[in-house]
C-alpha positions as a printed NumPy array, in Angstrom:
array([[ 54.477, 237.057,  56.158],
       [ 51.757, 239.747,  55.423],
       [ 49.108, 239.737,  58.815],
       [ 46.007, 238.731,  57.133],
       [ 47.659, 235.534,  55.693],
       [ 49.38 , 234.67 ,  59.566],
       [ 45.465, 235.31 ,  60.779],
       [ 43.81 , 232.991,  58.631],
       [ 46.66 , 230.354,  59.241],
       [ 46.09 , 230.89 ,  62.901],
       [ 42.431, 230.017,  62.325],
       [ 43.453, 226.575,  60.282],
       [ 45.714, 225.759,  63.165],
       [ 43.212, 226.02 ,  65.802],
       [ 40.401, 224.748,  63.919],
       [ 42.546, 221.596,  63.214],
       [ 45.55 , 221.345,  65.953],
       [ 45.86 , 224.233,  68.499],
       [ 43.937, 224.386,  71.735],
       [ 40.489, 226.191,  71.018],
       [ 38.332, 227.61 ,  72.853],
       [ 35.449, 226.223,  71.758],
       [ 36.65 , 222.765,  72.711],
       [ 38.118, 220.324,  70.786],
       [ 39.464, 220.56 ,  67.804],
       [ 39.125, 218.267,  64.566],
       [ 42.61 , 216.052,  65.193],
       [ 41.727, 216.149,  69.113],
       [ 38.351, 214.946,  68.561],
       [ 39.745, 211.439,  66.876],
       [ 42.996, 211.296,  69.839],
       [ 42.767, 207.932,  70.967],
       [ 40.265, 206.007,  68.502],
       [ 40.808, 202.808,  67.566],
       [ 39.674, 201.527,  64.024],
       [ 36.899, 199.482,  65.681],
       [ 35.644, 203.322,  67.611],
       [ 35.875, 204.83 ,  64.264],
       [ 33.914, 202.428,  62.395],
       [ 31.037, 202.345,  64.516],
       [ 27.691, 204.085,  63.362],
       [ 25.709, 205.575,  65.747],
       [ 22.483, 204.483,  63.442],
       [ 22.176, 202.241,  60.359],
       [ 22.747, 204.853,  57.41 ],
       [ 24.703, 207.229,  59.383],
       [ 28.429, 207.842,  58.857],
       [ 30.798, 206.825,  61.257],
       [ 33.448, 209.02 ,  62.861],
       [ 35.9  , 207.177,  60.161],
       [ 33.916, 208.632,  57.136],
       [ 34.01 , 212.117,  58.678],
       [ 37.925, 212.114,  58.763],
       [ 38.128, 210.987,  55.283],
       [ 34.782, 213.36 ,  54.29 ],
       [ 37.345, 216.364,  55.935],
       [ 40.538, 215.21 ,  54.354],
       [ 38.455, 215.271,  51.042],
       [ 37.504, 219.081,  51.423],
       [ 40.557, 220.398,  52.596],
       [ 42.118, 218.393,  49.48 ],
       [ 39.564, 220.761,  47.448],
       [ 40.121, 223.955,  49.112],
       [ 43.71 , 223.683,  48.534],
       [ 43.262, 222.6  ,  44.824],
       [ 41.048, 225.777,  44.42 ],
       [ 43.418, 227.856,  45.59 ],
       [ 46.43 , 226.509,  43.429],
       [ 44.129, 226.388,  40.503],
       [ 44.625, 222.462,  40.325],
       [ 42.59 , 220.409,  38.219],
       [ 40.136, 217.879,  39.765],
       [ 40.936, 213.99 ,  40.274],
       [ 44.507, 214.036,  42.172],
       [ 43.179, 212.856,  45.759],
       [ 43.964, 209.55 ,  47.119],
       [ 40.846, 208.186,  46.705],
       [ 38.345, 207.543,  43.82 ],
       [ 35.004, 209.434,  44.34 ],
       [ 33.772, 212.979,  45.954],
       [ 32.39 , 213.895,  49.525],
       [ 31.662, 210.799,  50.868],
       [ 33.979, 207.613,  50.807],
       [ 32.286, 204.417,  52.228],
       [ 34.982, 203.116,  55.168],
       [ 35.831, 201.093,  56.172],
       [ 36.206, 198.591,  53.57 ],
       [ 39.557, 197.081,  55.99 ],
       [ 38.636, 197.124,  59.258],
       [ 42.312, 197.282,  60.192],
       [ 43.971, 199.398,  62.947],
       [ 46.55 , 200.194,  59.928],
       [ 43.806, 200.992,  57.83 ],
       [ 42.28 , 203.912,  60.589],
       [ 46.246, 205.229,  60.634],
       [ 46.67 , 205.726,  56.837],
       [ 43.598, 208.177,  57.071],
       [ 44.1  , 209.866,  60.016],
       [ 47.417, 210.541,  58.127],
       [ 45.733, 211.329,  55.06 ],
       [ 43.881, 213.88 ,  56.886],
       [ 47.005, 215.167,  58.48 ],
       [ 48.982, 215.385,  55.264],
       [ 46.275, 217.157,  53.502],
       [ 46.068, 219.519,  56.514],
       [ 49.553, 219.908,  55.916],
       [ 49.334, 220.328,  51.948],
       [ 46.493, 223.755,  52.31 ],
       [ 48.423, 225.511,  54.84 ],
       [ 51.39 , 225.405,  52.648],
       [ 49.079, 227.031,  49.857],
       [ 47.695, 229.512,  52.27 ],
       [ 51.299, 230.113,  53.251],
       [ 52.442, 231.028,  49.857],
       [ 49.186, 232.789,  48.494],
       [ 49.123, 236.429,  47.162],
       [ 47.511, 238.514,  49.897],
       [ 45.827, 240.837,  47.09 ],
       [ 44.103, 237.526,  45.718],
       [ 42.092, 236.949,  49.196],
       [ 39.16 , 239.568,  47.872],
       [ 39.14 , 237.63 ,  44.309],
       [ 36.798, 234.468,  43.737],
       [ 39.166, 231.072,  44.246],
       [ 39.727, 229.203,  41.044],
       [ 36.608, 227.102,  40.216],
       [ 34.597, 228.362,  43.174],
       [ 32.523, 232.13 ,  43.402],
       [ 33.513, 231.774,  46.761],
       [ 35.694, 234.5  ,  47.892],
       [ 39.327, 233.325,  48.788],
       [ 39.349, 234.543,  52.245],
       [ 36.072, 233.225,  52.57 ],
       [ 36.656, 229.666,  51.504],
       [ 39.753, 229.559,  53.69 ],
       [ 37.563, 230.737,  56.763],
       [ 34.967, 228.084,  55.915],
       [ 37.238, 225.345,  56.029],
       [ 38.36 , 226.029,  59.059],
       [ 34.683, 226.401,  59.85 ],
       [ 34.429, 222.356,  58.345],
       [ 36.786, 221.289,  60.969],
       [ 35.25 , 222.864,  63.808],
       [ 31.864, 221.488,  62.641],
       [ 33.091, 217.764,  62.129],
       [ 35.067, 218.024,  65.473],
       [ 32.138, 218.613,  67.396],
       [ 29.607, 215.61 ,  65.178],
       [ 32.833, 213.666,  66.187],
       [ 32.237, 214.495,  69.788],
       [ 28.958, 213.79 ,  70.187],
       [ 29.236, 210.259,  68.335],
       [ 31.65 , 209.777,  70.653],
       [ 29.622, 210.48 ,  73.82 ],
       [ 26.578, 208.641,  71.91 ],
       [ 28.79 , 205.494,  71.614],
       [ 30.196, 205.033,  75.363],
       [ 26.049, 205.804,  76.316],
       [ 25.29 , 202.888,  73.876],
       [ 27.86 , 200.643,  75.566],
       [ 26.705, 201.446,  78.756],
       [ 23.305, 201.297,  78.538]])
């Protein structure tokens, strides 16, 4: 596998899996929540830690998509960005999107995997984004929405404390 293509799988990995160390990562971040921890908001209007893992599952669905040069409207759910969850408040419910987010995971670092090392300096399909660039970034995405996760987290057991 040519370098630059093991780096920026490297990056995914730790961004989304692999010890970091910045902290934890995005699938560390959710370890251990139950569907009732997810759902909670820490304000009215906010989104919960549940809509994060479906908002991330969402964008790494697109990344992928503009890297194959795959048309829009093949992710599990009906919408863009932001998915309103949870609509079942069930633990099975919380599972089938954590493992939507894992499978998607799974799904772009297949496509980075198999991608043309020359294209990573070329614009990805449907994006002026460079290719390298948009790979970085959503690696970037996880690392962001690991750390919101955290600090819901932390706001939530000071809530239920307090």
């Amino acid at each position: 596998m040519h370098p630059e293509i093991e780096h920026l799988l490297a990056v995914l990995e730790e961004a989304y899996k692999r010890a970091a160390w910045h902290g934890p990562n995005l699938r560390g971040s959710i370890r251990g929540l139950t569907a009732r921890d997810a759902a909670r908001r820490p304000k009215a209007g906010r989104h919960n830690i549940w809509e994060i893992v479906v908002h991330a599952a969402y964008w790494k669905y697109t990344v992928r998509r503009r890297l194959l040069g795959e048309k829009r409207g093949s992710f599990a759910l009906a919408g863009s960005n932001w998915f309103p969850r949870p609509a079942d408040r069930s633990e099975k419910a919380w599972l089938a999107d954590v493992m939507m987010l894992e499978k998607e995971h799974q799904r772009l670092t297949a496509a980075v995997s198999k991608l043309d090392p020359e294209l990573l300096d070329h614009g990805a399909r449907g994006s002026r984004t460079l290719t390298r660039r948009l790979i970085n970034g959503i690696a970037l995405h996880d690392v962001y929405h690991a750390g919101q996760i955290q600090l819901i987290r932390r706001l939530s057991k000071t809530k239920t404390r307090g």
